[in-house]
C-alpha positions as CSV (number, residue, x, y, z in Angstrom):
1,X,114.4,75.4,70.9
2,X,114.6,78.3,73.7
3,X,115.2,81.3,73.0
4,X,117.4,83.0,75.2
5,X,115.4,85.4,76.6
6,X,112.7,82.5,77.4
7,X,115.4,80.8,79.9
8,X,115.9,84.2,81.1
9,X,112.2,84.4,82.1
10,X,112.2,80.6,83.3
11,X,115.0,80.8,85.3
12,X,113.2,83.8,87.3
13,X,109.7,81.6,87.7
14,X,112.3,78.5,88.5
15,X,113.8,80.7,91.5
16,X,110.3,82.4,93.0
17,X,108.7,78.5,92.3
18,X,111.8,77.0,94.3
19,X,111.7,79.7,96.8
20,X,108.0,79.3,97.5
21,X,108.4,75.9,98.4
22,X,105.4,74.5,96.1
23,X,105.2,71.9,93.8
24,X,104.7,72.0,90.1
25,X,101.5,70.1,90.6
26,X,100.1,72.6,93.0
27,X,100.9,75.2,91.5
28,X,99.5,74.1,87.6
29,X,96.5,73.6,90.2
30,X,96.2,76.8,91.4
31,X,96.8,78.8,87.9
32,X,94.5,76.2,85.2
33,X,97.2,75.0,83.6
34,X,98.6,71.5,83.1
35,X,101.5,70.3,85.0
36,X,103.4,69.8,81.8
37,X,102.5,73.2,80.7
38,X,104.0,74.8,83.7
39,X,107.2,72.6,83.5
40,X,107.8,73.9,79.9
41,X,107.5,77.7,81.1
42,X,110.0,77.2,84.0
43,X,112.4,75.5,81.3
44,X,111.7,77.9,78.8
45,X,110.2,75.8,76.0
46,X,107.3,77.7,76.1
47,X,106.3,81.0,77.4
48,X,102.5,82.1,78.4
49,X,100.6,84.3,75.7
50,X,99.7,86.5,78.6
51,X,101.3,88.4,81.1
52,X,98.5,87.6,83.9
53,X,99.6,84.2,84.0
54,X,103.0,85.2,85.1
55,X,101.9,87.5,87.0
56,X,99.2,84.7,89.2
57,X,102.4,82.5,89.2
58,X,104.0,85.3,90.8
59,X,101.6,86.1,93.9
60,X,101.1,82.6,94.5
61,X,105.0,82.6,94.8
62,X,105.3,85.3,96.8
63,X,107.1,87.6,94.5
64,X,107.5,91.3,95.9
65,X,107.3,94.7,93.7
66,X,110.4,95.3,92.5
67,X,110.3,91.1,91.4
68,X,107.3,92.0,89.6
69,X,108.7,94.4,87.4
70,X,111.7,92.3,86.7
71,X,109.1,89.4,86.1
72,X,107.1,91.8,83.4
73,X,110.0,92.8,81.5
74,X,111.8,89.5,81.0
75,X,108.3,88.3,80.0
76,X,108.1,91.1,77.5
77,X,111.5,90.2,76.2
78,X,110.3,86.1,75.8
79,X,107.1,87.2,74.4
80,X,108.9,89.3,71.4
81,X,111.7,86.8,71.0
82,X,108.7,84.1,70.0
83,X,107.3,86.3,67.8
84,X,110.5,87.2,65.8
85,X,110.6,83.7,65.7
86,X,107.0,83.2,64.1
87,X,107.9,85.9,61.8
88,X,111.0,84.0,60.5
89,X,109.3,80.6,59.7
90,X,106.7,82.7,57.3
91,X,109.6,83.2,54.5
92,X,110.9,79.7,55.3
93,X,107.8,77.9,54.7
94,X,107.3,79.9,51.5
95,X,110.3,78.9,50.0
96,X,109.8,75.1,50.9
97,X,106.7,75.7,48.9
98,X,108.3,77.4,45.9
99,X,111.1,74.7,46.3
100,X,108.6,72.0,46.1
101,X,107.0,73.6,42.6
102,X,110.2,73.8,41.3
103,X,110.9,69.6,41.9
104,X,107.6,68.9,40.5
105,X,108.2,71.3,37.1
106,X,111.5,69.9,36.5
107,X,110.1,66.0,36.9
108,X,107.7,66.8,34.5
109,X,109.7,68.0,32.1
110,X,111.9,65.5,32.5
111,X,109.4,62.6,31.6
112,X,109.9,60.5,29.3
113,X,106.7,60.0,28.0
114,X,106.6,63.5,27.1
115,X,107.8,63.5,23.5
116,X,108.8,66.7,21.7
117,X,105.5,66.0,20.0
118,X,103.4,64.9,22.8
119,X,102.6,66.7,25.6
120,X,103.5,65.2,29.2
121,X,100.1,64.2,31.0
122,X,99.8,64.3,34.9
123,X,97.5,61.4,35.4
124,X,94.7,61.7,37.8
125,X,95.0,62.0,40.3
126,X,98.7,63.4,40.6
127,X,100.4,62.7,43.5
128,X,103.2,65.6,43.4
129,X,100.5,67.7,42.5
130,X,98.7,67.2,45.8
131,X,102.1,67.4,47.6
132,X,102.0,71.4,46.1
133,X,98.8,72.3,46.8
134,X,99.1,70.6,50.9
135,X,102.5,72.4,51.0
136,X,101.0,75.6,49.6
137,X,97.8,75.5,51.7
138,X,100.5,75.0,54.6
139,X,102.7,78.0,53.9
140,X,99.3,80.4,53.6
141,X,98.7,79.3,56.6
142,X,101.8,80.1,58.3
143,X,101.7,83.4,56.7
144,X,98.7,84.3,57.9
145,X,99.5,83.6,61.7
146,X,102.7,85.6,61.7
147,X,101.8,89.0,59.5
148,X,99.7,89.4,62.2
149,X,102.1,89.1,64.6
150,X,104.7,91.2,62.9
151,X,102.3,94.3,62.4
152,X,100.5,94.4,65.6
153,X,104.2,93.6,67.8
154,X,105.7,92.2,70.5
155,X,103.9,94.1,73.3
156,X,100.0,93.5,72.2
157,X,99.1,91.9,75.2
158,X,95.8,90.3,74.7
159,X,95.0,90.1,78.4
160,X,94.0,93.5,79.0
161,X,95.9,92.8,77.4
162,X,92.6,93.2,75.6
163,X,92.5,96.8,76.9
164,X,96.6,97.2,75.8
165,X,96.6,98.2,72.1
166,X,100.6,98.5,70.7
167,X,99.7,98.1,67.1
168,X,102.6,99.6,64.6
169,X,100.9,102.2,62.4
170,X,102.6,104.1,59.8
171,X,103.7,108.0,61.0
172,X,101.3,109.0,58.2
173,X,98.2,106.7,58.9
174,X,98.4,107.8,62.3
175,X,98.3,111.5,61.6
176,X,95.1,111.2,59.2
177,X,93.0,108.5,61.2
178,X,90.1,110.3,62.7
179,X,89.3,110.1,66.9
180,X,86.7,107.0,68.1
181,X,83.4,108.4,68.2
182,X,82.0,107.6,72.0
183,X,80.7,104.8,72.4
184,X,76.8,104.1,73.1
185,X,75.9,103.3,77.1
186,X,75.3,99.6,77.3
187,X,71.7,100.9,79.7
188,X,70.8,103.1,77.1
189,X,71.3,106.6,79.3
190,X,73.1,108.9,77.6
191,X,74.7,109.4,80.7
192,X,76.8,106.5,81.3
193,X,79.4,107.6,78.7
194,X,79.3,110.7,79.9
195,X,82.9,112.5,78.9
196,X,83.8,116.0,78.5
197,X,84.2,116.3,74.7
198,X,87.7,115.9,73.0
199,X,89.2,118.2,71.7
200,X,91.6,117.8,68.8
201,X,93.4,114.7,69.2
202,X,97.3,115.3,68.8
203,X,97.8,112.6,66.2
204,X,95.8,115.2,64.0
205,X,98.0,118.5,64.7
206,X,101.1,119.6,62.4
207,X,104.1,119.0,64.2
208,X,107.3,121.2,63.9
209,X,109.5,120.8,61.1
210,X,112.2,117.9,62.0
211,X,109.8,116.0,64.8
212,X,107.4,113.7,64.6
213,X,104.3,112.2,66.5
214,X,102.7,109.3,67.0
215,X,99.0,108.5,67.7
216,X,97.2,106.4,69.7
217,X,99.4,103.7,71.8
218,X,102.1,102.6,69.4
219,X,104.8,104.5,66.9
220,X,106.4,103.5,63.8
221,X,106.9,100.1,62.5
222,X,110.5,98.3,62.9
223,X,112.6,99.6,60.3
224,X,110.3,102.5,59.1
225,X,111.8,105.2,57.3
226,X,111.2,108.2,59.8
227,X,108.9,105.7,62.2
228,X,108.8,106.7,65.6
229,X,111.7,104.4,67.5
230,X,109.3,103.8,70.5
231,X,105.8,101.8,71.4
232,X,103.9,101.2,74.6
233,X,101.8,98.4,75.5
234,X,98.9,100.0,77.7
235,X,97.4,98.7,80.6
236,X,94.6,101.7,81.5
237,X,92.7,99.2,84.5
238,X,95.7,97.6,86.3
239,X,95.4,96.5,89.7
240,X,98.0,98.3,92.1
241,X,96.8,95.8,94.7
242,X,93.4,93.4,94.7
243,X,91.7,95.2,97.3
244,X,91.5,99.2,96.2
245,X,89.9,99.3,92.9
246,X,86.7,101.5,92.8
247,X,84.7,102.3,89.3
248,X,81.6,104.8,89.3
249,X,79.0,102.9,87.1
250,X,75.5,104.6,86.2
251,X,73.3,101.7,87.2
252,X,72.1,100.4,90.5
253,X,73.6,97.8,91.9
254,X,71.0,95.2,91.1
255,X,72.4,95.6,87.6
256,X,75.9,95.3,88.0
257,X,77.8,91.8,87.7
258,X,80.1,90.1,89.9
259,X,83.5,92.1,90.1
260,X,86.2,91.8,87.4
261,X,90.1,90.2,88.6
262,X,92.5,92.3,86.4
263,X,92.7,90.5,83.4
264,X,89.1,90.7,82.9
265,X,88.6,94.4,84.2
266,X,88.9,96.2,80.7
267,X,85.7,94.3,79.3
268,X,84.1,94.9,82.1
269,X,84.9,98.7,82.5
270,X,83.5,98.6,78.8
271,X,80.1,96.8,78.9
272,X,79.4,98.6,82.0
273,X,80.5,102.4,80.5
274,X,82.6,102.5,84.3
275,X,84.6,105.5,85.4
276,X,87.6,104.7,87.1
277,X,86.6,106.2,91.0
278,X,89.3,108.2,92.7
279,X,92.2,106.9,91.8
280,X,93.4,104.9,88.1
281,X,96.2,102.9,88.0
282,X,98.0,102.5,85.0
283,X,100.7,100.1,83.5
284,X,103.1,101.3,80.8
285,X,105.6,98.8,79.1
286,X,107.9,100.9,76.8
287,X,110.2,99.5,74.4
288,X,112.4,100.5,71.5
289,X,111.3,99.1,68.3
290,X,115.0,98.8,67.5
291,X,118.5,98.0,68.8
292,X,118.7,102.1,68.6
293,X,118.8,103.8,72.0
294,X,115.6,105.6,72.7
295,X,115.6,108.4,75.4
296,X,112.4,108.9,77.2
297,X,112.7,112.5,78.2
298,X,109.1,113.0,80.3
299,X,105.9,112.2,80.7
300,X,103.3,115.4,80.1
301,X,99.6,114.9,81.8
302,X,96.7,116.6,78.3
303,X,93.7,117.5,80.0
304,X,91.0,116.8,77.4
305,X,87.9,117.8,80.0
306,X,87.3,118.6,83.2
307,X,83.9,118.9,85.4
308,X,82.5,118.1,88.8
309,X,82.4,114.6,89.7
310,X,79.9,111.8,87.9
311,X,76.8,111.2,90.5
312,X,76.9,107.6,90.2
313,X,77.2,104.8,92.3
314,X,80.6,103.7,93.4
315,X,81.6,100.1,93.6
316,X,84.5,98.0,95.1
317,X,86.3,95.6,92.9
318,X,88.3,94.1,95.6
319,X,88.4,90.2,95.1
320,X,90.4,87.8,96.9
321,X,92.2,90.4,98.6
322,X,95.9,89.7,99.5
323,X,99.5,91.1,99.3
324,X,100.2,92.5,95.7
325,X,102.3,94.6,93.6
326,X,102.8,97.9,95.5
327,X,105.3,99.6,93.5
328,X,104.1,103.4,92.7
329,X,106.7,104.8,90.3
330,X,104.4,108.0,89.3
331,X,101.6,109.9,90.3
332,X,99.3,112.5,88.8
333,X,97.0,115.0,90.7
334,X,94.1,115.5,88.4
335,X,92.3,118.1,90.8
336,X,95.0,120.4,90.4
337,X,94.8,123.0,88.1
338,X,97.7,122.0,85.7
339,X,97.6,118.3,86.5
340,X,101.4,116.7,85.9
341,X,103.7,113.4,86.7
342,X,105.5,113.2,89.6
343,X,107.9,110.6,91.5
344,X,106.9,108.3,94.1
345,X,108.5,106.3,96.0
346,X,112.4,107.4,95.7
347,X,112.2,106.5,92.1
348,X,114.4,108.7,90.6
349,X,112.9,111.3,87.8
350,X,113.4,111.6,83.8
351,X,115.4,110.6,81.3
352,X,115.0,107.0,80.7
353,X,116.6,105.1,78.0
354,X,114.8,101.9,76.5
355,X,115.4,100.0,73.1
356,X,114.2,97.0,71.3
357,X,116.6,94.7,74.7
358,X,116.1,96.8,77.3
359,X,112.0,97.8,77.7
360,X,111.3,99.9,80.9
361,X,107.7,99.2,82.8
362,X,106.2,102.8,84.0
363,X,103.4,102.6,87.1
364,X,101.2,105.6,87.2
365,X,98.4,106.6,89.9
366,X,96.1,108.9,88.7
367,X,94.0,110.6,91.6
368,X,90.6,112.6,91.9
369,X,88.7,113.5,94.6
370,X,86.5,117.0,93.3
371,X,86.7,116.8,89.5
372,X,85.5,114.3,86.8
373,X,88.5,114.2,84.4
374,X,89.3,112.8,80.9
375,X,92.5,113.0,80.1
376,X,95.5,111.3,78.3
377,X,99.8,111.1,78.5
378,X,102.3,112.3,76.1
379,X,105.9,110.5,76.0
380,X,108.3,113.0,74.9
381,X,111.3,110.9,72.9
382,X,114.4,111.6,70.9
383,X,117.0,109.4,69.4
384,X,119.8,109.9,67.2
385,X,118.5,113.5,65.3
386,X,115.1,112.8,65.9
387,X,112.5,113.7,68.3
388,X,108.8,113.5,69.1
389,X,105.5,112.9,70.9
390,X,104.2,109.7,71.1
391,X,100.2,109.7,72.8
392,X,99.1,107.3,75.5
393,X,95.7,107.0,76.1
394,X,92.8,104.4,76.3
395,X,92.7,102.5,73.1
396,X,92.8,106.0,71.4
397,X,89.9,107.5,74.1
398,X,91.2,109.9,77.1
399,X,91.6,108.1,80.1
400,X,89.2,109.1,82.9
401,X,89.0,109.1,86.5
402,X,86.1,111.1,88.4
403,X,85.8,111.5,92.3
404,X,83.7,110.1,94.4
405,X,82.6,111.8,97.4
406,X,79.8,111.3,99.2
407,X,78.5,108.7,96.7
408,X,76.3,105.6,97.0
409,X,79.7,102.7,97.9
410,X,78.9,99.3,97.0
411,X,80.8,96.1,98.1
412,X,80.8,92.5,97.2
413,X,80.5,90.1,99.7
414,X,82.0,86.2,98.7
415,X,79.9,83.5,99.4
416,X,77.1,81.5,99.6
417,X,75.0,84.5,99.0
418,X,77.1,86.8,96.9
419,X,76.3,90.1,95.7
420,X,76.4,93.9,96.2
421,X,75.6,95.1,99.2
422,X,76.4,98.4,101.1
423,X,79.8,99.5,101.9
424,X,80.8,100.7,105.8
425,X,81.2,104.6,105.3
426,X,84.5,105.1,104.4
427,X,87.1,108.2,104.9
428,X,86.2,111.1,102.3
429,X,89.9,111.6,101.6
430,X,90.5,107.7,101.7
431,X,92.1,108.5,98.2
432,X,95.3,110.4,98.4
């Protein structure tokens, strides 16, 4: 059966699909789906395990920014609704089983060819018997899907969903788990994961008596006893619009692959050991792990290293260019010397409120032009008597986003003959 909160999300594909003027046919088509598929999303009997999907169904709909975000958080709403439900068929299928041992104990003991003197036989091969162990078998099975789901939540998008990590940790296993050591360059140069080293990640420092704070991109579980009340699926290589993403990548360009589209651009950041190029965009869903009102109270920039820009070779990402989301809530200047977030756009400033109903979806441009900067975000939160830090960052790595001036610009041409070839000089300060 729906869910509330997936008719919610349907009736807001219904309306863009209607609007657009396309047919369900065409637009399954267009997005590798079935036509039946993409009727039971737009009448909420399913909803898609990824955000991207949505989001495709949204451009080819014509959706505009602020449509976006109200796309992303109903989604996020649908999403966690069908997990909740996952999680509540685990218990339910275990006491079927135990319900099922029970039948099968008491007909046996109720044989009557089980004398006081005799014990009852089960003969081979018994049929209630295999009923258990089928029913048993099943129930493990159901466990096993939804634990998952309950301890890594609602908002692990597994898009970048591959690159968005919103895993509930304990406040305590989060404070003792050591920092990722850097990751080895994919060409074998020591240079192509080149980052300023961290310092002492904030997960690891004492906090004041009476706060708390989380680390990595997730606080406490749902219903932990001092958990943080807040988590925050990540998005560290979202596209503000198809056409401007640049990454610096140590390699010439007769060894880099075809671009990434956005779902796929964490991986490919990854193999490659890329450095976003003058500007990052990020994505930040934020949600209250309970029906507890959160307040966000700001958003502080942690410079973990600064130095001059990475010498690399700059390439364009831009594929299938066309109108996207262009929605800037926030914006960071990393070249200054005490980088922080700023407004955009006439969106109005701090405090937020989110909970577990009412999720909030943060967009944050991150700009460089003379430095080469790792850094990372800290969400300052409070609810009730409680307050905290809660870190942001890449998968539990800073975030980083060098300049790119006067380097080597690469651009990939579509077509029969498609590769890299040399971009047009561009405008040194094309990046605000």
């Amino acid at each position: 059966m729906a869910t509330t909160e997936a008719k919610a999300f349907a009736e807001l594909l219904t309306e863009l699909k209607d609007r657009s003027g396309q047919s369900y046919g065409a637009l399954a088509a267009k997005l590798h789906v079935s036509t039946s598929t993409l009727h039971r999303y737009c009448n909420g009997d399913a909803v898609p395990a990824e955000f991207s999907v949505a989001e495709r169904f949204g451009r080819l709909c014509g959706a505009k920014g602020e449509e976006f975000v109200e796309l992303h958080r109903r989604w996020i709403l649908a999403d966690e609704a069908r997990r909740r439900s996952r999680s509540a068929a685990a218990p339910t299928a275990v006491a079927a089983a135990a319900s099922d041992s029970a039948s099968v104990e008491e007909r046996a003991a109720e044989s009557p060819e089980a004398g006081p003197d005799v014990p009852a036989v089960d003969p081979p091969p018994s049929r209630s018997r295999k009923r258990l162990y089928v029913t048993l078998a099943a129930a493990a099975v159901v466990v096993a899907v939804a634990v998952p789901a309950v301890i890594f939540g609602p908002l692990n998008d597994s898009s970048t969903d591959r690159s968005s990590v919103a895993s509930e940790v304990s406040e305590g296993a989060a404070s003792k788990s050591p920092s990722p050591s850097p990751s080895a360059s994919p060409s074998g140069s020591p240079s192509a994961d080149k980052s300023p080293s961290p310092k002492a990640s904030p997960s690891d420092r004492v906090t004041p008596s009476g706060k708390e704070s989380g680390g990595g991109a997730a606080g406490g579980g749902k219903g932990a006893v001092g958990g943080v009340p807040v988590k925050v699926s990540t998005k560290p290589y979202a596209f503000e619009d198809p056409c401007t993403q640049h990454y610096l990548v140590d390699r010439p360009a007769t060894r880099v692959p075809p671009p990434p589209n956005e779902p796929d651009a964490p991986g490919w950041v990854a193999a490659l050991g890329a450095v976003s190029s003058g500007s990052q965009y990020i994505e930040l869903a934020i949600q209250g792990t309970g029906v507890e009102t959160v307040v966000l109270k700001g958003l502080n920039v942690r410079v973990v290293g600064s130095e001059a820009p990475l010498a690399w070779n700059d390439f364009a990402t831009g594929v299938g260019c066309g109108g996207g989301v262009t929605t800037r809530a926030f914006a960071i200047d990393l070249d200054a010397g005490r980088p922080s977030v700023v407004t955009k756009g006439g969106q109005r400033d701090f405090p937020y409120k989110v909970s577990e109903s009412d999720p909030e979806v943060f967009q944050i441009s991150a700009n460089a032009s003379a430095r080469y900067v790792s850094w990372y975000l800290e969400l300052e939160w409070s609810s009730g008597g409680r307050e905290g830090t809660l870190r942001i960052d890449d998968q539990g790595k800073p975030f980083r986003t060098s300049g790119a001036k006067g380097r080597p610009s690469y651009q990939y041409l579509l077509g029969g003959d498609s590769k890299w070839e040399t971009a047009p000089v561009e405008d040194p300060d094309q990046y605000p």
